[in-house]
C-alpha positions in Angstrom: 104.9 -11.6 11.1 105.1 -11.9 14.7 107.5 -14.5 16.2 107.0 -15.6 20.1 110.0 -17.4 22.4 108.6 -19.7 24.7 110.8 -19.4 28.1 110.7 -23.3 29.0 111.3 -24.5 25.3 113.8 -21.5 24.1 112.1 -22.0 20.5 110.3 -19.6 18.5 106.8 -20.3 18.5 104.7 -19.4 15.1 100.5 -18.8 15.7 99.3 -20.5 12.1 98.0 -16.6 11.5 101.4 -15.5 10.6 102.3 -18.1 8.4 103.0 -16.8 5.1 101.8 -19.3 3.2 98.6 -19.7 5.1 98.1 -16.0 4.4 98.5 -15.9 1.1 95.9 -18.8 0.6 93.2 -17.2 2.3 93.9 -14.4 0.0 93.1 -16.7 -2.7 90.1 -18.1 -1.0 89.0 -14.8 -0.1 86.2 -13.3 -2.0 87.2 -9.7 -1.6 88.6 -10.1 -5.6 86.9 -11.8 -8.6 89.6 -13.7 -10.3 88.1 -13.0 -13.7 88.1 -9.5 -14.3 91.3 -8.7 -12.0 89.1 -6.4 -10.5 87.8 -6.1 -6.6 83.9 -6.9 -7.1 81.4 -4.0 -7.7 83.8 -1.6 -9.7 82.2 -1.6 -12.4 78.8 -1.2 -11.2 79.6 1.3 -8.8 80.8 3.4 -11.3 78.3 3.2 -13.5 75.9 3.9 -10.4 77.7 6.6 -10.0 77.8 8.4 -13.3 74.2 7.8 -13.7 73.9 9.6 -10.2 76.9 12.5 -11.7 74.0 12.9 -15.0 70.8 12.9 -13.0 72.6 15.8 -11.0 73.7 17.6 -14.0 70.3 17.2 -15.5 68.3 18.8 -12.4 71.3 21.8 -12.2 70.9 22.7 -15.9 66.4 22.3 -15.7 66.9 24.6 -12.3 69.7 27.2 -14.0 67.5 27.1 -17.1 64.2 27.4 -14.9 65.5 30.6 -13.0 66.6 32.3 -15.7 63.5 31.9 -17.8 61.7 32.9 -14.5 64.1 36.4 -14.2 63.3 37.2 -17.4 60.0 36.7 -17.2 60.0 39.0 -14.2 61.8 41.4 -15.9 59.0 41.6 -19.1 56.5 41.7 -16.0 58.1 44.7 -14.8 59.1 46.6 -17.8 55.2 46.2 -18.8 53.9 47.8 -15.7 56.9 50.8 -16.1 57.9 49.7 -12.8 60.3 52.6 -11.1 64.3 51.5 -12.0 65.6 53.2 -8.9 63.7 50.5 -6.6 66.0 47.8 -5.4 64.0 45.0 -6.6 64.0 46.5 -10.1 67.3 47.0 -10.0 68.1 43.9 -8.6 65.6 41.8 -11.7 67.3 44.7 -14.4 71.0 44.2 -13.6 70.8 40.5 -13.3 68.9 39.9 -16.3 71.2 42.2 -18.4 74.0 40.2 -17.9 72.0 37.0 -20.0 70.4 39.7 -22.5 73.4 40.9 -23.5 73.7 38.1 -26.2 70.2 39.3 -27.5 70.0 42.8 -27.0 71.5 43.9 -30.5 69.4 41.8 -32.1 66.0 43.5 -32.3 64.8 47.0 -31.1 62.6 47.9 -28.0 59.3 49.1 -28.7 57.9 51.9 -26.8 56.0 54.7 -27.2 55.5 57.8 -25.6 53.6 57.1 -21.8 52.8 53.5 -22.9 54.3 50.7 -21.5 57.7 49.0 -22.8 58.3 45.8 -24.4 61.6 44.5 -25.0 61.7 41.9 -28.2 65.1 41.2 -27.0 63.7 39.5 -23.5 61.0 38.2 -25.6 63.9 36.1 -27.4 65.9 35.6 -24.3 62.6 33.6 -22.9 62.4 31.2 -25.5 65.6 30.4 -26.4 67.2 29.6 -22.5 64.9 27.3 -21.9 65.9 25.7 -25.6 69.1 25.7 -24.3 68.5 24.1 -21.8 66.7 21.8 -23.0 69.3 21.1 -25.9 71.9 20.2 -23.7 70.0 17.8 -21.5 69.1 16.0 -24.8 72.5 16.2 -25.9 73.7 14.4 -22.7 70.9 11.8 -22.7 72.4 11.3 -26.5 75.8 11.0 -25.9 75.0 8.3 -22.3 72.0 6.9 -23.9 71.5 4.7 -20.7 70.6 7.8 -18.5 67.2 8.1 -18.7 66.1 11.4 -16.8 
């Protein structure tokens, strides 16, 4: 609150803007906060606009994490079918990325090859179906537990 003296008067002068009172009731008047809820308007919509917005995120990062991994292994069934060379750095590259997600696969079934035929790993086989089950699981599984997101 800001107080002026008036030289010719020697008297504070108030401006009605400082006035406590008259603050307060604009306060009151103002529509900045819904007296109902105790909350400032829009709260709870804008969260819930914004956990629909946090859901459809984490839906397109799981389809796109689901999607590239299906799409590695796929290139790596591509190239262990042609016998491509394992010293090139694009096989290399496709190889050593994709072991890291086979690894909770590979024990589980044997590679077939035969002598100067092509290789077919079982185990990559498995790894392309089930990722993309995963995937899929966990989208519906987030869509189940926030039924209103609809992706």
């Amino acid at each position: 609150m800001t107080t002026k003296i008036d030289p010719r008067k020697k008297q504070e002068v108030r401006s009605p803007q400082d006035n406590p009172i008259e603050i307060i009731e604009r306060w009151k008047q103002s529509k900045v906060v819904n007296r109902t809820r105790q909350y400032p308007e829009g709260v709870a919509e804008d969260a819930s606009t914004s956990l629909q917005a946090n859901l459809t995120k984490a839906v397109q990062f799981i389809s796109l994490i689901g999607g590239l991994v299906t799409l590695l292994f796929v290139a790596r069934i591509g190239l262990k079918i042609i016998a491509v060379n394992p010293g090139t750095p694009f096989g290399r590259f496709v190889v050593g990325l994709t072991d890291l997600f086979l690894w909770p696969f590979s024990s589980m079934t044997e590679t077939l090859s035969a002598p100067h035929v092509t290789m077919l790993e079982l185990s990559s086989l498995t790894a392309v179906i089930l990722y993309p089950f995963a995937a899929w699981s966990l989208i519906r599984l987030l869509q189940h537990i926030f039924p209103q997101h609809k992706a």
